[in-house]
MARLOPA-321422 format. One record per residue (C-alpha): residue in one letter; x, y, z. Coordinates in steps of 0.05 Angstrom, whole numbers, padded with zeros to 5 digits, always signed. Example, Ala and Ser with C-alpha at 12.3 -4.5 7.8 and 13.67 -1.06 7.14 Angstrom:
% residues 2
A+00246-00090+00156S+00273-00021+00143
//
This chain:
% residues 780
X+00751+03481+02986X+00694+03495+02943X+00737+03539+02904X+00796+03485+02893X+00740+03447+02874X+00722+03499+02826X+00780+03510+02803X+00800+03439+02790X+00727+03431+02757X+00746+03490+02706X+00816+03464+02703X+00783+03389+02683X+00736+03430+02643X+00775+03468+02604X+00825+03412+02597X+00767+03383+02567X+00749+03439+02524X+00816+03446+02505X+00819+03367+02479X+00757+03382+02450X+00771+03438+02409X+00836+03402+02385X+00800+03355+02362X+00749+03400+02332X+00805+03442+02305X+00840+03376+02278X+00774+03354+02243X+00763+03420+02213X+00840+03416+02182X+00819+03351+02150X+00753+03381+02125X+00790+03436+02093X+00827+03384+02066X+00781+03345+02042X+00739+03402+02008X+00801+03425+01974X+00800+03351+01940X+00733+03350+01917X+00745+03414+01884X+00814+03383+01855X+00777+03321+01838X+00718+03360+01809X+00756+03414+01767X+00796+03357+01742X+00736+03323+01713X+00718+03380+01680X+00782+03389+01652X+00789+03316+01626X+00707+03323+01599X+00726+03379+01565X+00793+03339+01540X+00757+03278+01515X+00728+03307+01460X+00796+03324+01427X+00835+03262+01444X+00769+03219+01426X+00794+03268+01357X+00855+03249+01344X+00848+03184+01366X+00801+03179+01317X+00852+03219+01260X+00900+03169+01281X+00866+03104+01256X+00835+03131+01193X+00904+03147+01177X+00928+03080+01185X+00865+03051+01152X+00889+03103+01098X+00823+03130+01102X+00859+03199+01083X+00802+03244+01060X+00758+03226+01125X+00825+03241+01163X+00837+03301+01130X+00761+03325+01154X+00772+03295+01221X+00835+03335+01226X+00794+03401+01210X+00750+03385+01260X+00807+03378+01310X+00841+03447+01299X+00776+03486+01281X+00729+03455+01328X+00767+03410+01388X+00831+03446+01407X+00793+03518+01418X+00747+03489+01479X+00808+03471+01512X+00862+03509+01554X+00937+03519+01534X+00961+03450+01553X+01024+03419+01530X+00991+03361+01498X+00954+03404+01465X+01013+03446+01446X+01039+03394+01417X+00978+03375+01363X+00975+03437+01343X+01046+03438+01334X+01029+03374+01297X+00968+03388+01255X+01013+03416+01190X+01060+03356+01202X+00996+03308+01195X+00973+03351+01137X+01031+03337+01101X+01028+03270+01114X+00964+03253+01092X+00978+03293+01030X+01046+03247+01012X+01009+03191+01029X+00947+03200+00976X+01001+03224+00936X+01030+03149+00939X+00962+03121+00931X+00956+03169+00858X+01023+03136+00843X+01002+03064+00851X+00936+03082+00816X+00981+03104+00760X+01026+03044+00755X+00971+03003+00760X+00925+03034+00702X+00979+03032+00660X+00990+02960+00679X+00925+02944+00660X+00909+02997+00599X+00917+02939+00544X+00859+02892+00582X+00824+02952+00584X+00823+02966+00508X+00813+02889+00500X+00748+02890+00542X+00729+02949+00503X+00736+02923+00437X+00703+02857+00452X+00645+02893+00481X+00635+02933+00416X+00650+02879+00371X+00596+02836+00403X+00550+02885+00398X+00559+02901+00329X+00560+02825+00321X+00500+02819+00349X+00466+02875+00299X+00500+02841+00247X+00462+02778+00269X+00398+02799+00275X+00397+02834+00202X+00422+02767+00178X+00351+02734+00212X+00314+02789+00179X+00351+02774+00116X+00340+02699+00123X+00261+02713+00127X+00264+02740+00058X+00250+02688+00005X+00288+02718-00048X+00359+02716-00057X+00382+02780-00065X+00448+02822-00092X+00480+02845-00032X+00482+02924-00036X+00440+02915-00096X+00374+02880-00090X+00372+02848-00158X+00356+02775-00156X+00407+02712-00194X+00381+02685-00265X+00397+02623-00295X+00435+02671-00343X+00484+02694-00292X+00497+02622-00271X+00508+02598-00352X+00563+02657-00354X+00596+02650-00284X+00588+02571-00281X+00592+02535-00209X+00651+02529-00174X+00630+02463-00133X+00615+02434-00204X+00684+02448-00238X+00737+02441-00170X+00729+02372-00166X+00747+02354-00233X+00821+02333-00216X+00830+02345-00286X+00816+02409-00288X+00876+02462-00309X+00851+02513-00252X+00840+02472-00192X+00910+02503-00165X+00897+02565-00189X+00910+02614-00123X+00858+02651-00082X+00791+02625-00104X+00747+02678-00066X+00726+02718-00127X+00690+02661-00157X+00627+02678-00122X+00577+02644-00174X+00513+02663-00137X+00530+02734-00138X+00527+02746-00069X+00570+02793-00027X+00633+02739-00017X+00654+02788+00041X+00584+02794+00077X+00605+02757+00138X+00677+02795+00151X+00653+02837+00201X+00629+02779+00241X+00692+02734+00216X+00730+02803+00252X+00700+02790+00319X+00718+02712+00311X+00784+02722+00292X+00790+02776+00353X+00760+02735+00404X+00807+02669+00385X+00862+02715+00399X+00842+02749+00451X+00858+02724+00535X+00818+02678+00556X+00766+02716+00609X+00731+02688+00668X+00652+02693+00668X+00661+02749+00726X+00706+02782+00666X+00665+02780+00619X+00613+02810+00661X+00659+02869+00680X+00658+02940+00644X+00718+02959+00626X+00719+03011+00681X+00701+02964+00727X+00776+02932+00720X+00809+02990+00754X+00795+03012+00823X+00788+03095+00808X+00777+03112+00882X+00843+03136+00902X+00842+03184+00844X+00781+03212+00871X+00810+03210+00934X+00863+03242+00918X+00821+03296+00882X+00776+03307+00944X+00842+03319+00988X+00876+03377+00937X+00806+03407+00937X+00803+03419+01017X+00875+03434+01018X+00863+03481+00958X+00910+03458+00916X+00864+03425+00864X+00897+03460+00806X+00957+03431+00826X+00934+03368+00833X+00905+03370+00762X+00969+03386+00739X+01014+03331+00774X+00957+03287+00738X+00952+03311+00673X+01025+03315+00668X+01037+03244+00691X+00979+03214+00645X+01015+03246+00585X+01076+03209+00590X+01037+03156+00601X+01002+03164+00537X+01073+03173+00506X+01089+03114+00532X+01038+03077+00500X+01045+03109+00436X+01107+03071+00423X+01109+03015+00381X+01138+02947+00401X+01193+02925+00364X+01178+02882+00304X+01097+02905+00311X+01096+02889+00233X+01108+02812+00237X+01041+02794+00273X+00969+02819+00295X+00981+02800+00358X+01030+02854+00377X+00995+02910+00332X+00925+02888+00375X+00962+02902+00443X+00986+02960+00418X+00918+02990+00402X+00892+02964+00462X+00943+03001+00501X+00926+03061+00474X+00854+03053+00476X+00862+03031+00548X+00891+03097+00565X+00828+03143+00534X+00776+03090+00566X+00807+03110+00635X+00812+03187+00615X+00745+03184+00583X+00712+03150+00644X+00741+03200+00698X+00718+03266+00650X+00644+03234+00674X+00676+03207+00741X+00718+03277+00770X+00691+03334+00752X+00738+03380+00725X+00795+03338+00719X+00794+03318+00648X+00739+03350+00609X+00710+03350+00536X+00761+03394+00512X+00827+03367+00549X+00803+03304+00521X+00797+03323+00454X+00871+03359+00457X+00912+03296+00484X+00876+03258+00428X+00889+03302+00377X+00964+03307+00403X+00966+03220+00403X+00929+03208+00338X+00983+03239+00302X+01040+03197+00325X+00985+03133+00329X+00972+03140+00255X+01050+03154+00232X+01072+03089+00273X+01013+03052+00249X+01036+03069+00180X+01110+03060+00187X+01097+02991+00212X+01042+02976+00160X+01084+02994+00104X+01137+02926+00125X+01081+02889+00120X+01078+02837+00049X+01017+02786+00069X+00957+02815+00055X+00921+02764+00106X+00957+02804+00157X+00937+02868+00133X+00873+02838+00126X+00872+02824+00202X+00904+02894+00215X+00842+02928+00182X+00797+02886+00222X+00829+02906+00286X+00831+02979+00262X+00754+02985+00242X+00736+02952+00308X+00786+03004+00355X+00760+03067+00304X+00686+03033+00329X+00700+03032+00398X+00739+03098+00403X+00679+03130+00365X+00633+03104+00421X+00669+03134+00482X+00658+03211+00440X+00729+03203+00406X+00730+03230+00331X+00766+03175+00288X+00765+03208+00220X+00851+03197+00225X+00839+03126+00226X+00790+03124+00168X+00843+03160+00123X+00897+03109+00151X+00854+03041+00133X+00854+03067+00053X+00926+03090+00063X+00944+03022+00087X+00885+02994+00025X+00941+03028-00024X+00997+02998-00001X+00945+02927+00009X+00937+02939-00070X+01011+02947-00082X+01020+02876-00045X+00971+02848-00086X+01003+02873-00151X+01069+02845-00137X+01029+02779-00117X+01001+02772-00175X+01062+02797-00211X+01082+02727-00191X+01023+02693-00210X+01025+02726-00280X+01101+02706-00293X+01082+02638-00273X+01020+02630-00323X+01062+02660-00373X+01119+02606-00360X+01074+02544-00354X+01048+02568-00414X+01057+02523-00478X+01028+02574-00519X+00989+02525-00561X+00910+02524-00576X+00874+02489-00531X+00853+02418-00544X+00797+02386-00512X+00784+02310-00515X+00707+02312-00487X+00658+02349-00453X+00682+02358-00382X+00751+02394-00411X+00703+02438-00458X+00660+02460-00403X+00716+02456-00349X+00749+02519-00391X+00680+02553-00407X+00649+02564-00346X+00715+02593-00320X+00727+02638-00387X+00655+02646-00419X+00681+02634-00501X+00622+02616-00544X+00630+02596-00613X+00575+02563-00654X+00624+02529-00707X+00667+02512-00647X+00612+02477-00606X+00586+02438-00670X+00646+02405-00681X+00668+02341-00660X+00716+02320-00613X+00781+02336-00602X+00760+02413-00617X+00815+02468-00604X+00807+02539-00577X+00830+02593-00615X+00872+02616-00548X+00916+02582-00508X+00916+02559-00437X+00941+02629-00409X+00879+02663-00432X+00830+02637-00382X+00879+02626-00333X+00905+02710-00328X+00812+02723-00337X+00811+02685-00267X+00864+02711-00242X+00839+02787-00258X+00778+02769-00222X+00817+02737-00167X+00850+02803-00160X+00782+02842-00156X+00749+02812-00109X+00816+02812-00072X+00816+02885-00071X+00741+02889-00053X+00755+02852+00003X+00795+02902+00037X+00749+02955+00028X+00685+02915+00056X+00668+02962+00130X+00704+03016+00104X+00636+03060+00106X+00655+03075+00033X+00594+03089-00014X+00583+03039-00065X+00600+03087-00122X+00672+03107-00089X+00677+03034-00079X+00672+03015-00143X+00714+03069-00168X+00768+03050-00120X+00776+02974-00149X+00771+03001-00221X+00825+03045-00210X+00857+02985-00171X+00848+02938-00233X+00868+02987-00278X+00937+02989-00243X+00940+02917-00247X+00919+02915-00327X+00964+02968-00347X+01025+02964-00302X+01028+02888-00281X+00992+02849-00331X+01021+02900-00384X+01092+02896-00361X+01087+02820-00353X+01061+02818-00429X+01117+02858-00450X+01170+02815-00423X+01139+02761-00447X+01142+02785-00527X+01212+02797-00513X+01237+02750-00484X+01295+02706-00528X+01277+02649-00561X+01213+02660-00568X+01184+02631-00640X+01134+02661-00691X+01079+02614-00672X+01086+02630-00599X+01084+02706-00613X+01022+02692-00655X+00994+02654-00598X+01005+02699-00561X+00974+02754-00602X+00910+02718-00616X+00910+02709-00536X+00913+02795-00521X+00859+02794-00570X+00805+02758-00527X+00837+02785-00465X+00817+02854-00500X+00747+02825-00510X+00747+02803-00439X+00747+02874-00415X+00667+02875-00420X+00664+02812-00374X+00713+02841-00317X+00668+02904-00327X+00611+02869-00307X+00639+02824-00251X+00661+02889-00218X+00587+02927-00220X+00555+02859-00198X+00616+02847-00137X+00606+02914-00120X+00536+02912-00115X+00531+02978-00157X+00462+03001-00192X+00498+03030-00252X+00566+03045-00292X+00587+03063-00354X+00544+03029-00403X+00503+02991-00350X+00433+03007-00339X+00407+03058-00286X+00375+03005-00248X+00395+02944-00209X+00346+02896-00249X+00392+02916-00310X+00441+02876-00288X+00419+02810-00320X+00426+02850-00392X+00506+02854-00370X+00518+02779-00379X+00571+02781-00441X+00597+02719-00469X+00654+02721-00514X+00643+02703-00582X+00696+02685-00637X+00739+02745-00664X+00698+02778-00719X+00636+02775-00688X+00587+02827-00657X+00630+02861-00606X+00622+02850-00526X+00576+02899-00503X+00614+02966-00479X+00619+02978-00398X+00653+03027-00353X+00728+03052-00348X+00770+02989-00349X+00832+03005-00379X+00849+02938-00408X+00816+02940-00480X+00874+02997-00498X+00925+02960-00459X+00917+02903-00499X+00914+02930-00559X+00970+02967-00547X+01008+02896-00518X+00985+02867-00585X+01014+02928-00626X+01080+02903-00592X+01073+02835-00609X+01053+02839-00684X+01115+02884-00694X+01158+02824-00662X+01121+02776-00707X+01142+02817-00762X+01214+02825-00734X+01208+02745-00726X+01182+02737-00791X+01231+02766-00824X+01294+02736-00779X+01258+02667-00801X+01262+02680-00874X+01329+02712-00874X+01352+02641-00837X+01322+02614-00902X+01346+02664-00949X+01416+02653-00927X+01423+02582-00949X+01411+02602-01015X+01482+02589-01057X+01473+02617-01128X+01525+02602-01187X+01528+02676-01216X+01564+02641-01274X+01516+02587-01288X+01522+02557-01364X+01456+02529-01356X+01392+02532-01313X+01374+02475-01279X+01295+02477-01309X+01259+02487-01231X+01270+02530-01173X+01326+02525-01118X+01312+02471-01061X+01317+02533-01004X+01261+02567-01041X+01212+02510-01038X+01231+02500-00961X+01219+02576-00956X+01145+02568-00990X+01135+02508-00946X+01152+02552-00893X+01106+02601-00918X+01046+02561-00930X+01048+02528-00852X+01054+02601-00822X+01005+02639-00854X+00967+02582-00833X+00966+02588-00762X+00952+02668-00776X+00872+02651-00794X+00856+02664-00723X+00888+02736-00726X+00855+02797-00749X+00855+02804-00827X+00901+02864-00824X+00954+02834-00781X+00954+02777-00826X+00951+02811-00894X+01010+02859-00869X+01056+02803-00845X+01041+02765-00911X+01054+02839-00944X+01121+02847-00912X+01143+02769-00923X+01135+02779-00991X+01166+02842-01000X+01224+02826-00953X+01240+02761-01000X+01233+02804-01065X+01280+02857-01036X+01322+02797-01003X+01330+02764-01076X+01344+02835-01114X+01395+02846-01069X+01439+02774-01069X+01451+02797-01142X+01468+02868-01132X+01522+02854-01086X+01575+02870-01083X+01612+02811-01079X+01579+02790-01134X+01628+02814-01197X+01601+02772-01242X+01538+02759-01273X+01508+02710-01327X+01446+02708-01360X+01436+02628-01345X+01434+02649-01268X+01391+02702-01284X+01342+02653-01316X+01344+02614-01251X+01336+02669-01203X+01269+02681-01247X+01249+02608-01238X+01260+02625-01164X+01223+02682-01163X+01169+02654-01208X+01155+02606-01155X+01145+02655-01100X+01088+02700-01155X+01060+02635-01154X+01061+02630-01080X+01028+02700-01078X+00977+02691-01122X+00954+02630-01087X+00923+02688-01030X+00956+02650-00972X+00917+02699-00925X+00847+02721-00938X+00831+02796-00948X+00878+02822-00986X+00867+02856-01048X+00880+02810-01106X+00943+02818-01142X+00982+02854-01079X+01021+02801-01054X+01041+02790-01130X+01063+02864-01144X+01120+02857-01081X+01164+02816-01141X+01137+02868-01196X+01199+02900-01176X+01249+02839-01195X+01205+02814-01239X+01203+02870-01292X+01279+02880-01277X+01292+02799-01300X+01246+02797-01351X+01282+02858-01386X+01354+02835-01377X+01321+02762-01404X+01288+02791-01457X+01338+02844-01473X+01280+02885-01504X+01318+02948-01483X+01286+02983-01547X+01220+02984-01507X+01257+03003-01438X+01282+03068-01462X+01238+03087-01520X+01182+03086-01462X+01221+03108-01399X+01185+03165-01360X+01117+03148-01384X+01061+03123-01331X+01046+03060-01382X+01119+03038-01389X+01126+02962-01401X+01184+02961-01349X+01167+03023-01299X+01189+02992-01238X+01262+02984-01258X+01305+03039-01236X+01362+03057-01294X+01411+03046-01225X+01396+02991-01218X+01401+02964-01286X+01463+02999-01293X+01495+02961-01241X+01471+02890-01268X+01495+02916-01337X+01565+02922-01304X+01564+02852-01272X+01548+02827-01337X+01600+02857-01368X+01644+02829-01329X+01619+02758-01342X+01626+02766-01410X+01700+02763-01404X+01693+02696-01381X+01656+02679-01451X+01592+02667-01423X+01561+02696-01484X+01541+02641-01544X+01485+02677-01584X+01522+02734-01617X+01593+02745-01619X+01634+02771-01562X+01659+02837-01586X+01585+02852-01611X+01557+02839-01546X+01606+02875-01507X+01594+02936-01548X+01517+02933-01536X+01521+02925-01473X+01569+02980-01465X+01521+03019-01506X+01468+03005-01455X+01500+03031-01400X+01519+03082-01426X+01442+03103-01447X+01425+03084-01367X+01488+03127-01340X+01464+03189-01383X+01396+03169-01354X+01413+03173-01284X+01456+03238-01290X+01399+03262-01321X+01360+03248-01265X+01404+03273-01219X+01413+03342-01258
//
């Protein structure tokens, strides 16, 4: 019993034990279990904290991509493959970045590559306000120079020459005159006279103020600019980041040279893009100023990222793109400059050049090209201006009436002084209505000449030309117009048809104080130019003053002697072409005369007084000579000279012939009436100068050949023939033989009353034949 009871106890008991240690067993299962999770759990947070890191990475690669934040990305990215990825197992995720990385390098490379692209297109869009913020910048700081040495100036109590220092005298304002004063007399003959700038009667610089008239004239055409704008720096317009960018990336991807090249490559067609000229660029400033900014745009932007990018443009990469584009800047320039016929626009063009030469010189650019192209364009300026004027000459010589000038009172007397400086005692002593010895066309082409000057000085104001080459380059300017323009004009003029004798003398007398004249231009051009000396002007500035020439009457002491002007020989040379077409008019005058002359050459009887056509021809004579007082001595002495000769000749040669068969000796007598008439005429000295007796020895000829035939005192003829004292040594035994014949042949017509026929006949036969053996003696 006991042991049944034992038995069931350790039955009970080990049933118990056995439910015990299944549950024991059970709860060490889920232990296991459980431990085997924490260790899961725990590795796996060690995995994912060591994962973090590199997904944190590229989760951080990923936005600065999107933010295009590419250089940042492109370190970020580094970081991930170098640093990141290396601390973590082989996983696929992380298969897959790496796999990834070169993709994303890539990427980030195309996508600066699109921001270097849209940098381009945009600097080029903006290139020309660029240049314009440039140039305004540097023009209103050189205004602003030019402003304050105009205060200084202003402080300065004396008026002084610009370039020159020497002050005004009353002397220089007696010569030059005022302009106020005389242009608003509507009266006056020069009111309308063109371009009035050279008239600057308080010798001051006229062209002082261009440079700031430039920036004026450039800002009223320039776009109208916020006050940010104006603010802004020209590199301040263009956002240069991505380029840097861009730069930054190549360099940690190593391909920075090819970077530079893409660049460089790309900016050059840029640059040859902007080279080109716009269509029509000659008809307005406008389009040559945004072409100049365009190109000054691009080498802002280049000159800014030599400082800005190290290595991407420097000094001498600079210097070789300009040197390429000035070449093909200066030819188009040219080419377009050389369509261009209004000097105001060229005038604007030189502006605009002189400020972009200023403000390429100030970002380190040489500009020595341009320098040579603003007097290359100032030659072709001058060549405008001569064909101007051309116009303005032809126009003065056409309006001309070629008449002295008559003034009724003071205000017309002084109205053409001050404008041509003409002083003449005897002139200003007499009383009113006087008249000038020149016409209107003589002060009129002096203005203009001046008007010319200072039109050629204009263009070379800011040139940074000394004041020497300056003044050498409008002599040699004015010389083109005396001796091309003004000449050529002056020798159409003298030929042109219909023009009369007292016109050609008119116009003579004018080249002769146009030739005097050359002293005044001389000294308008030291004093515009502001030069200390020239030619015959003294060393020093003060000297000036003693340069004040005013014309006097022909005759009188000479101008004083200045400089290189060309015009005194052109004139003189002009008037050398005249006096021969007085002559040739002279003479075409008298043979109108000559020809209405209608001799009887078998008169019976003289009518007792010279023919009517000779009287009108002395007439003639007498009012034409007159008008020659105001010309030189020797012009009018050898006009005189020839007039008489050409009549003697004229008259010697209506009875030799040879329609003339017939001969009497009653028409003789009246072609010696005739001719006495004109000895009388020349002995009366019709001009002053001459030699007495030489206008009377032209008829000695005619006379000595009448007076023999008249006075048949053939005796004397031959017994003295050959000698130096022979009563009739001017008549030539041709010539007598020949008159013999024609009266030979009259005396068939019984013209003969004195002596018989047949004895007459046989003298005169006799006396040719004497003359005939004469003349074959001569010739043997």
């Amino acid at each position: 019993e006991q042991a049944t009871r034992l038995k069931v106890e350790i039955t009970r008991v080990d049933a118990e034990v056995q439910e015990s240690a299944c549950k024991v067993l059970g709860s060490s299962e889920q232990l296991v279990k459980a431990r085997k999770v924490s260790a899961n759990v725990c590795e796996a947070i060690e995995t994912l904290s060591a994962c973090l890191p590199v997904l944190r990475t590229y989760s951080k690669l990923q936005a600065q991509i999107q933010e295009k934040r590419y250089y940042p990305a492109l370190k970020t990215l580094e970081q991930l493959e170098h640093t990141s990825l290396p601390r973590v197992g082989n996983y696929k995720f992380t298969e897959q970045m790496r796999e990834s990385i070169p993709k994303v390098r890539e990427d980030i490379k195309a996508a600066s590559m699109n921001d270097i692209k849209d940098f381009l297109e945009e600097v080029r869009r903006m290139s020309p306000r660029i240049g314009q913020v440039a140039m305004k910048q540097i023009a209103q700081q050189q205004y602003s120079l030019d402003s304050s040495a105009s205060s200084a100036n202003a402080n300065n109590s004396s008026i002084t020459l610009a370039f020159g220092g020497s002050k005004t005298t009353a002397d220089d304002k007696k010569q030059f005159g005022d302009k106020n004063k005389y242009s608003t007399d509507p009266n006056n003959p020069f009111i309308d006279d063109c371009y009035d700038s050279s008239d600057t009667r308080n010798l001051t610089n006229p062209f002082s103020e261009q440079l700031g008239d430039s920036i004026k004239v450039y800002e009223a055409s320039s776009e109208a600019q916020t006050d940010e704008e104006a603010e802004l720096s020209p590199e301040d317009l263009v956002d240069f980041c991505p380029v840097l960018r861009c730069l930054h990336i190549h360099t940690v991807l190593g391909e920075r040279e090819e970077f530079y090249t893409y660049y460089r490559t790309q900016r050059q067609e840029q640059a040859r893009l902007a080279l080109q000229p716009p269509n029509n660029m000659h008809e307005s400033v406008s389009s040559f100023r945004e072409y100049v900014q365009a190109v000054l745009g691009f080498f802002v932007v280049e000159e800014h990222l030599s400082n800005a990018a190290q290595g991407l443009m420097d000094a001498q990469y600079l210097l070789s793109v300009w040197d390429m584009a000035q070449g093909k800047l200066v030819n188009n320039i040219r080419n377009q400059a050389s369509y261009i016929t209004d000097t105001n626009l060229m005038l604007d063009i030189k502006k605009l050049l002189i400020l972009f030469a200023r403000t390429l010189q100030t970002y380190g650019y040489p500009v020595t090209c341009i320098h040579e192209l603003l007097l290359e364009i100032k030659d072709h300026y001058n060549e405008v201006l001569m064909n101007k004027w051309l116009q303005v000459f032809r126009e003065i010589f056409d309006e001309d009436n070629y008449h002295p000038i008559t003034v009724e009172n003071s205000q017309e007397y002084h109205d053409i002084t001050q404008v041509f400086p003409y002083q003449d005692g005897a002139l200003e002593a007499a009383p009113y209505p006087k008249q000038f010895p020149f016409s209107l066309m003589v002060p009129k082409v002096y203005r203009q000449v001046k008007n010319y000057i200072a039109a050629c000085l204009q263009f070379s104001e800011d040139l940074s030309l000394s004041e020497s080459r300056r003044e050498d380059m409008v002599r040699r300017s004015t010389n083109l117009l005396l001796t091309r323009t003004l000449s050529g004009c002056l020798a159409s003029l003298i030929k042109r048809p219909g023009l009369g004798l007292l016109q050609l003398i008119q116009i003579t007398i004018n080249t002769l104080h146009l030739e005097q004249a050359n002293a005044l231009l001389e000294s308008y051009v030291v004093r515009l130019t502001g030069s200390s000396s020239s030619g015959g002007v003294g060393s020093s500035s003060s000297s000036l003053t003693n340069t004040c020439v005013v014309l006097g009457s022909i005759g009188g002491k000479g101008p004083l002697a200045l400089g290189n002007l060309q015009g005194k020989a052109m004139f003189k040379d002009i008037r050398g072409e005249a006096e021969e077409q007085i002559y040739v008019a002279l003479v075409q005058k008298l043979d109108e005369f000559l020809e209405l002359a209608n001799y009887d050459w078998m008169l019976v009887e003289p009518s007792g007084h010279s023919s009517s056509f000779v009287a009108d021809l002395i007439a003639f004579l007498n009012s034409t000579f007159t008008a020659f007082t105001n010309l030189p001595v020797r012009v009018a002495g050898t006009a005189c000279m020839s007039a008489c000769q050409h009549i003697a000749r004229s008259l010697l040669s209506l009875v030799l012939a040879e329609n003339v068969k017939q001969v009497s000796l009653p028409a003789l007598e009246q072609l010696s009436l005739d001719v006495l008439q004109c000895e009388q005429f020349a002995a009366g000295e019709p001009v002053p100068g001459l030699e007495e007796g030489a206008l009377v020895m032209c008829f000695a000829d005619l006379r000595q050949l009448l007076d023999l035939f008249l006075a048949e005192d053939w005796s004397s003829y031959f017994n003295e023939y050959g000698r130096s004292n022979a009563k009739f040594l001017r008549v030539s035994p041709v010539t007598a033989a020949i008159l013999v014949e024609k009266l030979l042949e009259g005396e068939k017509r019984g013209v003969f009353s004195r002596l018989k026929r047949s004895d007459k006949k046989k003298l005169l036969e006799t006396i040719l034949k004497q003359l005939r053996q004469i003349t074959q003696a001569q010739h043997a």
